[in-house]
C-alpha positions, 0 to 999 in steps of 0.5 A: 625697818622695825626701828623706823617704825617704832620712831613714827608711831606705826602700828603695823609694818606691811611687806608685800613680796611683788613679780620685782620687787617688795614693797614695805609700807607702815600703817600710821593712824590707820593709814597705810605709807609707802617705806621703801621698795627693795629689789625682791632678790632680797626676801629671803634675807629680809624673812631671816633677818624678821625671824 
């Protein structure tokens, strides 16, 4: 995720834990675009693996 977003350009990486799932969205030129949208079972892997 953070490779990917280093490879566009993104300046932020937005992850929004939602009642299913967690949508990731990368801001590019100051726009928000949708990455990838993962089961929300995953957060707590995904929160270990940023830290």
């Amino acid at each position: 995720m953070i490779d990917s977003s280093y490879r566009i350009g993104a300046s932020d990486i937005h992850i929004d834990p939602r009642k299913d799932t967690i949508l990731i969205r990368f801001r590019v030129d100051g726009v928000l675009e949708r990455y990838r949208e993962i089961p929300a079972v995953m957060l707590p892997e995904l929160v270990a693996r940023v830290k």
